[in-house]
C-alpha positions as CSV (number, residue, x, y, z in Angstrom):
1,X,-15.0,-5.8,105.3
2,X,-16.9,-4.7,102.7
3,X,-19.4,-1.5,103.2
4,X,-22.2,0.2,101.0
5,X,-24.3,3.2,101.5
6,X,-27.5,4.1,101.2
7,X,-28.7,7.4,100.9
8,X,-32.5,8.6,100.1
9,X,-33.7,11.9,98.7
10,X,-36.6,13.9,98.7
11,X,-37.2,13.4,95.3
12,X,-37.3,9.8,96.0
13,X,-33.8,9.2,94.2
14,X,-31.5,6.7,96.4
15,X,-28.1,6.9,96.0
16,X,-26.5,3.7,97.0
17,X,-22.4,3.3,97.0
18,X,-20.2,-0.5,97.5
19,X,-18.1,-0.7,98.8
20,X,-17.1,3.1,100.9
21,X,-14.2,1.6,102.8
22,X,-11.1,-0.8,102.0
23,X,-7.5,-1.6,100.5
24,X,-6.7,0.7,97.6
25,X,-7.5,0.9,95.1
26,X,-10.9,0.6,96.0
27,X,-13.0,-0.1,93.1
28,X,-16.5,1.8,93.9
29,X,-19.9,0.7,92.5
30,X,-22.4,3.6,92.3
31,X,-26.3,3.9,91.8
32,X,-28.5,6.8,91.5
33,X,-31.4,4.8,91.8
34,X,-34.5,6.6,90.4
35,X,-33.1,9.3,88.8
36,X,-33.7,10.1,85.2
37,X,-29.9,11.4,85.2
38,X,-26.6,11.7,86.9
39,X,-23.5,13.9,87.3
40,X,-20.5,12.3,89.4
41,X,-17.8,14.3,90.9
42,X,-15.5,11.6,92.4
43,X,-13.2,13.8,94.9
44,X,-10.2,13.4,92.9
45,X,-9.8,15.6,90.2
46,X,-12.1,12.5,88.0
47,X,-16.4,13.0,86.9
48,X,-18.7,10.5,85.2
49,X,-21.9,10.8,83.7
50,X,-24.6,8.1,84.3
51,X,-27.0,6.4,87.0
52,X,-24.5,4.2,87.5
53,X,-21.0,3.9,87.3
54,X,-18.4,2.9,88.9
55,X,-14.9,4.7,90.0
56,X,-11.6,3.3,91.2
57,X,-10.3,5.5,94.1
58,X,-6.3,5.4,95.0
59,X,-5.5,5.3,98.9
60,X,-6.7,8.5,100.7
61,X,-10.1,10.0,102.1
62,X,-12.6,11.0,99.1
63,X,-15.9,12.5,99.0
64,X,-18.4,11.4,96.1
65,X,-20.7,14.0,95.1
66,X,-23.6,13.6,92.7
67,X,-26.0,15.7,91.0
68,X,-29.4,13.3,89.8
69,X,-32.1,14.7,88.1
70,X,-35.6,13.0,88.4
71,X,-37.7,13.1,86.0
72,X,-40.1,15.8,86.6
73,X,-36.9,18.0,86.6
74,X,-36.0,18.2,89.9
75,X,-32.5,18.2,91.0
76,X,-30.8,16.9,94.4
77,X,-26.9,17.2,95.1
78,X,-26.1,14.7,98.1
79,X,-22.3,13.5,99.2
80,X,-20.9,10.1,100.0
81,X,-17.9,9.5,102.0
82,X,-15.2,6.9,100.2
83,X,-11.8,5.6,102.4
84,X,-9.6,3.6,100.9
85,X,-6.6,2.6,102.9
86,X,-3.2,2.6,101.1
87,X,0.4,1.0,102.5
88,X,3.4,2.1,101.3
89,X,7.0,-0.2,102.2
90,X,9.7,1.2,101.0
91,X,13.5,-0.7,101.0
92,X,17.1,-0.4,100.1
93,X,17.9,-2.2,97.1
94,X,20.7,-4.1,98.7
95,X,21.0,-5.0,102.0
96,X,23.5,-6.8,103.9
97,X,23.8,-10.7,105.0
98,X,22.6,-10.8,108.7
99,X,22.7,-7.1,109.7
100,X,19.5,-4.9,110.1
101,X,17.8,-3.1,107.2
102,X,15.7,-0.1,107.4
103,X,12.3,-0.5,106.2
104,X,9.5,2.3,105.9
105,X,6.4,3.5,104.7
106,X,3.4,5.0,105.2
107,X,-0.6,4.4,106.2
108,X,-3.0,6.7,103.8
109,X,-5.1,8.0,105.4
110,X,-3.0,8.5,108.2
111,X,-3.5,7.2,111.0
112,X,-1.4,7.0,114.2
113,X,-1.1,3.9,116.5
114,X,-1.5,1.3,113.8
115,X,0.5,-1.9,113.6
116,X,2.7,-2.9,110.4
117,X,3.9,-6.2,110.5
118,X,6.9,-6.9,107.7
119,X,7.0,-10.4,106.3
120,X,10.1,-11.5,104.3
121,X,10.9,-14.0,101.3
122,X,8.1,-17.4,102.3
123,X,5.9,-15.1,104.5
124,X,7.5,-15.5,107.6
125,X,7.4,-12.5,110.0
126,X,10.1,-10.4,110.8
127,X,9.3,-7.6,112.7
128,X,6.7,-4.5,113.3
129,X,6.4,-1.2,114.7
130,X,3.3,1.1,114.9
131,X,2.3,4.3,112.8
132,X,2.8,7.9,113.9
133,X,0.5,10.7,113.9
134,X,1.6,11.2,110.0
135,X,0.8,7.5,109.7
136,X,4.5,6.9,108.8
137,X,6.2,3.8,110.3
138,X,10.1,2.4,110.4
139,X,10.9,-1.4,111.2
140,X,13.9,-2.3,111.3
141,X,14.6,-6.2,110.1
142,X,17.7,-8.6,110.3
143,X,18.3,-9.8,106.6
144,X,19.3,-13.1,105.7
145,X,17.1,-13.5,102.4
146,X,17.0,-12.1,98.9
147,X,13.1,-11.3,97.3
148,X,10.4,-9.8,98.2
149,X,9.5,-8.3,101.5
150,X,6.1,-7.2,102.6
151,X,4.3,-5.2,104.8
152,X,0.3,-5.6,106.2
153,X,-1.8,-3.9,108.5
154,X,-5.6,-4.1,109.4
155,X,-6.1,-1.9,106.7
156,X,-3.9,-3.4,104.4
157,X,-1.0,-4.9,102.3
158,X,1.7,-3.2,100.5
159,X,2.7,-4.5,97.2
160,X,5.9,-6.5,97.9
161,X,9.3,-4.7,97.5
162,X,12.3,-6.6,96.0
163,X,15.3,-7.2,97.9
164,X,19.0,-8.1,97.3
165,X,22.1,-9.2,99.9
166,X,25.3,-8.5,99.6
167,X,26.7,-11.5,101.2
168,X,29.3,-11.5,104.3
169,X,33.2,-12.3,102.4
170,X,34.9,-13.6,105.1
171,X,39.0,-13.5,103.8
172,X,42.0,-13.9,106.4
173,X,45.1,-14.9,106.6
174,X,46.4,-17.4,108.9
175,X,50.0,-17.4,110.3
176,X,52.8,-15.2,111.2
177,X,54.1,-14.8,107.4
178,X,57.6,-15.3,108.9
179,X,59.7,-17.3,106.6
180,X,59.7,-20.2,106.8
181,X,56.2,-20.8,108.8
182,X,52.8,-22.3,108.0
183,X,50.8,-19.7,106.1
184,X,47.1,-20.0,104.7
185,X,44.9,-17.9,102.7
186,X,41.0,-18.6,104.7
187,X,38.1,-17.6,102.5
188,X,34.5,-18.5,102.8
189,X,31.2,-17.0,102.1
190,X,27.7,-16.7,104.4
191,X,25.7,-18.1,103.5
192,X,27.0,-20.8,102.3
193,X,24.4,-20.9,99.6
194,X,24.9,-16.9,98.2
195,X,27.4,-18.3,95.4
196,X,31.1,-19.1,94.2
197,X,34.0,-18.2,95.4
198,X,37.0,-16.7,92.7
199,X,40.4,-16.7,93.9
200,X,43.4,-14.7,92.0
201,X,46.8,-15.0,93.9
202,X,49.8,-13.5,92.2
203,X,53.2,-12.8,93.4
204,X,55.7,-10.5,91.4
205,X,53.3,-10.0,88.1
206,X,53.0,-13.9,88.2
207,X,49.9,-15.3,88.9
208,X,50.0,-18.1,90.9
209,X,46.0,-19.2,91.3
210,X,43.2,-18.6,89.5
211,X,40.3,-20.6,90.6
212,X,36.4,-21.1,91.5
213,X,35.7,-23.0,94.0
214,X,32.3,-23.8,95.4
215,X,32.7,-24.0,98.9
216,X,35.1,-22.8,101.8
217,X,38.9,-21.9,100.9
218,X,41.6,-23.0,102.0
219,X,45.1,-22.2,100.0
220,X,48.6,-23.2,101.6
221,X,50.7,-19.9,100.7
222,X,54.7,-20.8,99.9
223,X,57.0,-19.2,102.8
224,X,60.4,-20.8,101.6
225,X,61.5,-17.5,100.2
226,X,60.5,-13.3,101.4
227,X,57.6,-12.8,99.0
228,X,54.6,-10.3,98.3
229,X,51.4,-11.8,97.7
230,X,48.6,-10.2,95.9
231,X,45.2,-11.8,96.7
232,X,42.1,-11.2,95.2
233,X,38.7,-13.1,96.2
234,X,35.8,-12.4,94.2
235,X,32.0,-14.0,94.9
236,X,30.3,-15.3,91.6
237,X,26.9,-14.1,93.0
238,X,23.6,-16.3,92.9
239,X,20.2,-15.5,92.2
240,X,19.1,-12.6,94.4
241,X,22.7,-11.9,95.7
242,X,25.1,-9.4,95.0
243,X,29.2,-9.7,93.7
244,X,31.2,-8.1,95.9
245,X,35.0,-8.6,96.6
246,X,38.2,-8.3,98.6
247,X,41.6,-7.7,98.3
248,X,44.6,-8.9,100.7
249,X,48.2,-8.1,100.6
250,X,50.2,-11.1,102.1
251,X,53.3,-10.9,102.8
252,X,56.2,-13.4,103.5
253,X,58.5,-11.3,106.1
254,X,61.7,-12.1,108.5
255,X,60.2,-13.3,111.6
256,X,59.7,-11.2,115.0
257,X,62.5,-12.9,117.4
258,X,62.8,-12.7,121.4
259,X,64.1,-14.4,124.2
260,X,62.8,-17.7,124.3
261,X,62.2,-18.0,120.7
262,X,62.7,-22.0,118.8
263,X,63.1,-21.7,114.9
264,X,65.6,-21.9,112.2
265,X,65.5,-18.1,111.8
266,X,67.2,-17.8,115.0
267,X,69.7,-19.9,113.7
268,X,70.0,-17.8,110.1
269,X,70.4,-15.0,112.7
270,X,73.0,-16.4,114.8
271,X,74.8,-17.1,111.1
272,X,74.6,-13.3,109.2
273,X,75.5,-11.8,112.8
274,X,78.7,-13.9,112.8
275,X,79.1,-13.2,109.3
276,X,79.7,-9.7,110.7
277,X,82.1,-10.9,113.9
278,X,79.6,-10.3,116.4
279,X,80.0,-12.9,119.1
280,X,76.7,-14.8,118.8
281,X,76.3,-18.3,119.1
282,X,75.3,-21.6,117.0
283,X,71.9,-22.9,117.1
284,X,68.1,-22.3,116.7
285,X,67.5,-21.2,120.2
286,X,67.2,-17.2,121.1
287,X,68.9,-17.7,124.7
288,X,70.7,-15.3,126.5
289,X,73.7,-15.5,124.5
290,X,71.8,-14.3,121.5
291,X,70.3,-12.0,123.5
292,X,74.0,-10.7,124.2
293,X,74.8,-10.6,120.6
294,X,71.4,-9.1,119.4
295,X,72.2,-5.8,121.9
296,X,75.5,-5.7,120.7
297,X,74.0,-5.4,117.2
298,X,72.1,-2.8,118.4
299,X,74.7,-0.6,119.9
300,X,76.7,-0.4,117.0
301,X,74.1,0.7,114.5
302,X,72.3,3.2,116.5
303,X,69.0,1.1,116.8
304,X,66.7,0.8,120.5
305,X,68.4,-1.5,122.6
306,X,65.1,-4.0,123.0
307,X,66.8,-6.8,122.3
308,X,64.2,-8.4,120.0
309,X,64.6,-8.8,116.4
310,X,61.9,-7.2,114.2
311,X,61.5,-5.8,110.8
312,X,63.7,-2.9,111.3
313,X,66.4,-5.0,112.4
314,X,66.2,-7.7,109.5
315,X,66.5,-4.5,107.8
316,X,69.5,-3.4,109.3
317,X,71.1,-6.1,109.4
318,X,70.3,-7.2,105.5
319,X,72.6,-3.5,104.8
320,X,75.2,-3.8,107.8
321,X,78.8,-3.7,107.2
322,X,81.4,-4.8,110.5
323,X,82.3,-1.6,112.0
324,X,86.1,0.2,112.0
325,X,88.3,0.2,114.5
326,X,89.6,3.4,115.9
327,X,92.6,2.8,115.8
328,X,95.2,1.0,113.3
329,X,98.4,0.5,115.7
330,X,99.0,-1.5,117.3
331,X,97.7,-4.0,114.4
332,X,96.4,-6.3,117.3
333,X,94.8,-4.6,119.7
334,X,91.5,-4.0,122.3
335,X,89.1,-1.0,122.2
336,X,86.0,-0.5,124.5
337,X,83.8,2.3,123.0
338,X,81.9,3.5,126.0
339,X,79.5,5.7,124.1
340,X,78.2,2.3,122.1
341,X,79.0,0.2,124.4
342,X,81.1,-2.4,123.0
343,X,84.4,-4.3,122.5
344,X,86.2,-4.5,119.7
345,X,88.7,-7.3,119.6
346,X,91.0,-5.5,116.7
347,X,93.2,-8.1,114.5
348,X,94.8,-6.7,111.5
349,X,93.8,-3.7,112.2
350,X,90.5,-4.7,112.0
351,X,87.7,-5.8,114.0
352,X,87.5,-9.7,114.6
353,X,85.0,-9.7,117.3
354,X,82.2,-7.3,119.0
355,X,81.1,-8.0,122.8
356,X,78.4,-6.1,124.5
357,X,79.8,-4.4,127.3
358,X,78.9,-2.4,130.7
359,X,80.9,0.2,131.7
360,X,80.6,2.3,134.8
361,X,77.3,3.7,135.5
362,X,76.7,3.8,139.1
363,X,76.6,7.7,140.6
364,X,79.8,9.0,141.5
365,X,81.8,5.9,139.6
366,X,83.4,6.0,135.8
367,X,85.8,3.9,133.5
368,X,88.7,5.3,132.9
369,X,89.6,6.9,129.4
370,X,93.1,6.4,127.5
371,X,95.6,3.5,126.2
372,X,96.4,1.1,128.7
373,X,98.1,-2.5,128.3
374,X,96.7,-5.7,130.1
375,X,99.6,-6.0,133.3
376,X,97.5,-8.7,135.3
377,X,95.3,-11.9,134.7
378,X,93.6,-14.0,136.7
379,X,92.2,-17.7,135.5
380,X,89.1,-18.0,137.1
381,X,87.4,-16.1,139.7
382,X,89.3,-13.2,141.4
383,X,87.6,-11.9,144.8
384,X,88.0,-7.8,144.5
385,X,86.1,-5.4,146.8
386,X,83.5,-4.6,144.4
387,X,82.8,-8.4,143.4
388,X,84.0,-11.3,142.3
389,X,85.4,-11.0,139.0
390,X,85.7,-13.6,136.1
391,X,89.0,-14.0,134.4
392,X,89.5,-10.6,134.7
393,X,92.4,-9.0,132.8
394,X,93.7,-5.6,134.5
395,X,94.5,-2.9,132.6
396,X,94.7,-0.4,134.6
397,X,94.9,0.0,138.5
398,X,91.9,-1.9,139.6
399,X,89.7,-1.8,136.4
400,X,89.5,-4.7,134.6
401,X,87.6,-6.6,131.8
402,X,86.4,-9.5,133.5
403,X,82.8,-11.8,133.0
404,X,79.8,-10.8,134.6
405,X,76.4,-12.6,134.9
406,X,74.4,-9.5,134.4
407,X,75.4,-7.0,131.2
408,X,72.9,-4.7,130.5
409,X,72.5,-3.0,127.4
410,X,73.3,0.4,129.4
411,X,76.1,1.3,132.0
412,X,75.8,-0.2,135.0
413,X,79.6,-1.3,136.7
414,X,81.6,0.2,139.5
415,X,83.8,1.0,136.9
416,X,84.6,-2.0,135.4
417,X,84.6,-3.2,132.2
418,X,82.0,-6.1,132.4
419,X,81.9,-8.9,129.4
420,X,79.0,-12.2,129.3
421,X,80.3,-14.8,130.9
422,X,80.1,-16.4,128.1
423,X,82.5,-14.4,126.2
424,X,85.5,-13.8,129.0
425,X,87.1,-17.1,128.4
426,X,87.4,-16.6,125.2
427,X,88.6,-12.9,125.4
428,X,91.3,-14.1,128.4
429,X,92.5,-17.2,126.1
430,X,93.0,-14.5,123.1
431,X,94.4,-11.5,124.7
432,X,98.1,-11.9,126.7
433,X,100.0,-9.7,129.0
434,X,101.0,-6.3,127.1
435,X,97.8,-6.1,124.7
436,X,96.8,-2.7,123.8
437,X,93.5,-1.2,125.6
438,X,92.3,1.6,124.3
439,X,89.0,2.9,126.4
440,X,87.0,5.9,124.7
């Protein structure tokens, strides 16, 4: 609403004033009507001469004085009050896609308790909070827009405030990266509508990709060999949006093997373990006979006896050598190292076969230490006091190596020396009457 003001002297000048009150800037007509002159002082650091003029007052509380002279002489100095509301909106320059953005400002004059409402790109309204006794305000607004935001009160608008997005890069990697497996690069952009997509994919130097693409990504990654992948996905920005970037590293590893496990790394295990005359078995299926070779594995080089198969293992096993015998003579012999807890089956003098073992672990039991010589076999199952044993071969007194269904990776016999099941066939089949044990 527009206001004027009249105001009537002795000397019979009137001093009239339209509008007092609105949005800055307030443009102010002013009339010293019947006066034969007239001195302004505006409020604001600003005069004019004349009986009427007119001033343009920035947001704030101002009082007009003026001097008019009539024309007998006479001089009268009278005051007129001039508001002119002012709202400031203040805003990042850059804001992020879908997440809340401060935006703040101020009412001039101040004035507490007033609603701001802030309107984005199209006018729509976003959100509003109310002035404090400084006249300042704070909304905070969910962007999803580039341009220009606004804000408006009763006593005003602001001048719109130009926004930018950074939009949301959404990059991931889909799949184990095990060899061998199905392995994607995922990249797409929200909104949809906030640009291209750039995609640099290089492995070893080479660059492998080097695209735009316009929508969603989706880039099959090759896992037929151990790789490192360098991935770079950059947005081409569109109007009002922002270029921003990430960077992956994807790499093609050895898989993480258990119990249980189905693939043809299993099988590539099962083959490099041989390679090394552990007793593992054929196939792509981590059963329990795995699981038996696996610990053994472990044992000898010192690693955690989880039997699973992860990076550190590939690792060791990528650098492992077949361990040394103790001992040389006889050049076909049997050795059961109870620290590691294995079996070396010892041909030529050197080892032809490891087996996980369990030796005695029970309180107040042990295995027995020394050279000893196999005196006694029994095909089959052999009933004993302790157990039934599985084509156990005595060596000495009582103790035998015989199969057991359970071999931990830790001691756990009466004294025994307890093989898989598996394995004691084989070991009984391979081993006659008179072969060398040596326990240490």
């Amino acid at each position: 609403m527009r206001w004027g003001l009249v105001l009537t002297a002795l000397l019979s000048v009137t001093i009239q004033a339209s509008p007092t009150s609105g949005p800055a800037p307030l443009r102010v007509a002013f009339n010293a009507s019947g006066a034969a002159s007239a001195h302004w002082d505006f409020g604001d650091g600003t005069t004019a001469e004349g009986v009427a003029v007119e001033h343009t007052f920035a947001a704030g509380r101002w009082n007009a004085t003026v001097t008019a002279q009539a024309s007998d002489g006479s001089t009268s100095t009278q005051t007129v009050p001039v508001t002119a509301y002012g709202l400031s909106l203040d805003a990042p320059k850059a804001a992020r896609y879908d997440r809340r953005a401060v935006f703040h400002g101020a009412v001039v004059p101040a004035e507490k308790g007033l609603t701001v409402r802030l309107s984005g790109p199209g006018g729509g309204r976003l959100a509003s909070a109310k002035t404090n006794a400084q006249g300042g305000y704070a909304i905070k607004a969910r962007v999803r827009s580039p341009g220009a935001y606004t804000a408006a009160s009763d006593r005003g608008s602001s001048a719109p405030v130009s926004l930018r997005v950074v939009p949301r890069l959404v990059v991931s990697l889909t799949g184990s990266g095990a060899r061998g497996s199905r392995y994607f690069l995922i990249a797409r952009l929200r909104p949809a509508s906030a640009g291209a997509l750039t995609v640099k994919i290089t492995r070893a130097g080479e660059s492998l990709v080097d695209r735009t693409f316009d929508g969603a990504v989706r880039i099959k990654l090759d896992t037929r060999r151990l790789a490192a992948y360098l991935v770079r996905v950059e947005v081409v920005p569109a109007d009002g949006y922002v270029a921003t970037a990430r960077i992956l590293h994807a790499n093609v590893v050895l898989p993480r093997l258990a119990l249980g496990a189905h693939t043809t790394a299993v099988a590539q295990l099962g083959d490099q373990l041989r390679r090394l005359h552990y007793a593992a078995p054929y196939g792509a299926s981590f059963d329990s006979r795995m699981l038996d070779a696996v610990y053994a594995f472990q044992k000898v080089q010192g690693l955690p006896r989880t039997g699973v198969v992860d990076a550190r293992l590939w690792r060791a096993l990528a650098n492992a050598r077949t361990p040394i015998p103790r001992y040389a003579q006889p050049a076909s012999h049997l050795e059961v190292d109870k620290s590691r807890q294995v079996l070396y089956v010892v041909r030529g003098s050197r080892v032809a076969l490891v087996v996980p073992v369990s030796t005695a672990g029970l309180p107040g039991k042990f295995t027995p230490v020394g050279r000893f010589s196999i005196y006694r076999k029994v095909v089959g199952f052999d009933p004993s006091p302790l157990g039934t044993l599985y084509d156990p071969m005595y060596f000495t007194g009582g103790y035998a190596i015989h199969g057991n269904p359970s071999v931990p990776p830790y001691p756990a016999s009466h004294g025994c020396v307890r093989v898989p099941m598996w394995v004691a066939p084989h070991l009984y089949s391979t081993n006659p009457y008179g072969e060398t044990v040596y326990v240490y």
